[in-house]
N, C-alpha and C positions, 0 to 999 in steps of 0.2 A: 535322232536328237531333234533337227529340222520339224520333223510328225511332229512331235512332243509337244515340243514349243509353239507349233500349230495351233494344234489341239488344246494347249492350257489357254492361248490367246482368244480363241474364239467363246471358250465357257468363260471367262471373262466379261467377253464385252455381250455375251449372253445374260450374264448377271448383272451389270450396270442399271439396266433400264427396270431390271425385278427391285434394288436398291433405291434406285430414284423414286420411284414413284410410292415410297414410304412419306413421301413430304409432298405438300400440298398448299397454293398459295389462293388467301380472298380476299374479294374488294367488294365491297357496297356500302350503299349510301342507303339513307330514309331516314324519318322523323327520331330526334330525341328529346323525350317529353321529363321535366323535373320536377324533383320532390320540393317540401319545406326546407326550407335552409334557417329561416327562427320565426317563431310565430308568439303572441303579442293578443293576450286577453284585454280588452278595455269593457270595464264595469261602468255600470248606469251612474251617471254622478246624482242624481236622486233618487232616494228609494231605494229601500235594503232587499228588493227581488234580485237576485242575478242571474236570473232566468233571462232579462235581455242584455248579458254583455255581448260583444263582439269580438270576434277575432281574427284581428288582423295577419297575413299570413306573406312572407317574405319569400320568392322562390325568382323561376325565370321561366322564357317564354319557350313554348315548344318551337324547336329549330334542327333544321335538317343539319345531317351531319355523315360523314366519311370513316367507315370501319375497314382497316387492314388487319390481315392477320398472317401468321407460318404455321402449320398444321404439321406434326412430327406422327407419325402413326406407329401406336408401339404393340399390338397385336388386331386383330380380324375385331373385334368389338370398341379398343381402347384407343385414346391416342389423347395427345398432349397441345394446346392451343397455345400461341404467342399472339395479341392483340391488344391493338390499338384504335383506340375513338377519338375522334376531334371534331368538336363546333365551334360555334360563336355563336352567341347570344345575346340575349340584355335582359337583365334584371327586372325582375317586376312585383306589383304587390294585388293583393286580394282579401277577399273577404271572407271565410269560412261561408260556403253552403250557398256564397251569391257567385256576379258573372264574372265572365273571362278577365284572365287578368290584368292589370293593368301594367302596362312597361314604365320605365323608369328611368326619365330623361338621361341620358349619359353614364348611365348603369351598365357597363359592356363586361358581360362574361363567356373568357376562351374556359375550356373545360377540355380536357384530356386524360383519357382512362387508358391504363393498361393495365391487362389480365392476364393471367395465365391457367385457363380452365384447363381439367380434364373433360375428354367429350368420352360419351357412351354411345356408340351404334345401336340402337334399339334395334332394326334388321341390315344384316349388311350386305343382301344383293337387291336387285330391284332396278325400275330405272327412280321410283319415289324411296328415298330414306330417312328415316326419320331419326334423331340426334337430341340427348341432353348434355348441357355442359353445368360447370360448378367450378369455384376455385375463389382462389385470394386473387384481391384487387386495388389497386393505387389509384385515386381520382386528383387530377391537380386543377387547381381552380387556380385563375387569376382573372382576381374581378377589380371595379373601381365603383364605388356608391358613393354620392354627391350628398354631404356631411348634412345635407337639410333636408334629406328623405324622415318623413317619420319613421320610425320603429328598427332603423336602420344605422344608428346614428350612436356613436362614433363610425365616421366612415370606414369598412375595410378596403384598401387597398394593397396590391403585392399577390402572390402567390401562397397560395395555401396548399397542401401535400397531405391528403387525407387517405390512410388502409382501409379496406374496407374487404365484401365478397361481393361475386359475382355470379347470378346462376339461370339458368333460362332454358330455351331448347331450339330447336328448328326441323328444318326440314329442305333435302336436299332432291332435282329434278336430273337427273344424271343421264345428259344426252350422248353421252359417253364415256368411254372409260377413263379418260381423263378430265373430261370436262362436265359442268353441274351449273345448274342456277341454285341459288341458295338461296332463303327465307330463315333469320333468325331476331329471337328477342330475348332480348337480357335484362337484367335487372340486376341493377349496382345499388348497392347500399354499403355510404360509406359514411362518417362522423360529416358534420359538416364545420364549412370552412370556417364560420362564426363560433364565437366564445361567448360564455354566459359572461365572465370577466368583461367581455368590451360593455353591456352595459350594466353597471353596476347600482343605476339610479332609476334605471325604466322597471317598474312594478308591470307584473304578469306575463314576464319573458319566457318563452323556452324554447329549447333548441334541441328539434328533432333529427332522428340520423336520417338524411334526405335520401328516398329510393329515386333513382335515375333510372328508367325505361328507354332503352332506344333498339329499334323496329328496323328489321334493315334489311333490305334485298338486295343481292350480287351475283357474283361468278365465281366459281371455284375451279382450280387449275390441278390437276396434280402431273407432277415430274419426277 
């Protein structure tokens, strides 16, 4: 009986560690660069060409930012991502086809995405692996825009809770069997936080569904 119970204890805690290391945890940081959030046609006020209107273009500034994720692995190719992104920013405006953009005094926007991709193992041994992911995505904006910006105006203020997807790929540097440096890029498009509604009076509004690009390199852990 003693034996038995030996014996069943050590296949046990011989299987724990084959169990753990189904889950996997990342952290990195790097640039995340934004889409339009409303952009804002102004026509020549003389002369019926409109060949020179401009357009004004409402977005935010590229800024570094913090990706966490929990990686669940559900066969040798497949597994299921839990992730989270966070920056801070500020608001700013531009020009269709000119320079960099311009920020926007007291325009401060937090931005926080979470995703829940499936990833595909493109090859699954290696010490280089390469990886695409996909899925549905929540972006929450809370921004504040100072009611005398042009093309911006009525101010939003508060939080906004926008669905959207997520999809992108990477690639992972696996110095061993639990541990990786990772390289990945995503791309979020989600509605954006703005409504055609807030303005109701500004001619040549629109409001595109902003893609979010954020670039990011870390560690991966698996347990």
């Amino acid at each position: 009986m003693m034996k038995n119970l030996t014996l069943a204890a050590v296949l046990l805690l011989s299987a724990l560690p084959l169990a753990a290391q189904q889950w996997s945890f990342g952290a990195a940081a790097g640039p995340f660069a934004f889409g339009d959030f409303v952009s804002r046609r102004l026509r020549p006020t003389t002369g019926g060409d409109s060949s020179g209107s401009t357009t004004l273009i409402l977005t935010a500034s590229t800024r570094p930012g913090v990706a966490l994720d929990l990686e669940r692995k559900l066969t040798h190719r497949f597994a299921v991502r839990f992730e989270g992104t966070f920056t801070r920013t500020s608001l700013a405006t531009e020009v269709s086809g000119g320079s960099e953009p311009t920020e926007i005094e007291g325009g401060d926007l937090d931005v926080s995405t979470f995703m829940v991709p499936l990833v595909f193992r493109i090859n699954r041994a290696g010490a280089i692996r390469f990886h695409l992911l996909a899925g549905p995505a929540l972006a929450v904006y809370r921004a504040q825009v100072p009611s005398n910006v042009e093309g911006a105006s009525p101010a939003f203020e508060g939080t906004q809770a926008e669905w959207g997807a997520a999809f992108g790929g990477g690639v992972g540097w696996w110095l061993s069997d639990r541990f990786a440096i990772e390289a990945n890029i995503t791309d979020t498009v989600t509605s954006s936080p703005f409504d055609r509604e807030q303005f109701p009076d500004v001619p040549g509004i629109d409001i595109p569904r902003p893609q979010n690009v954020h670039s990011t390199l870390g560690v991966r852990w698996t347990f």
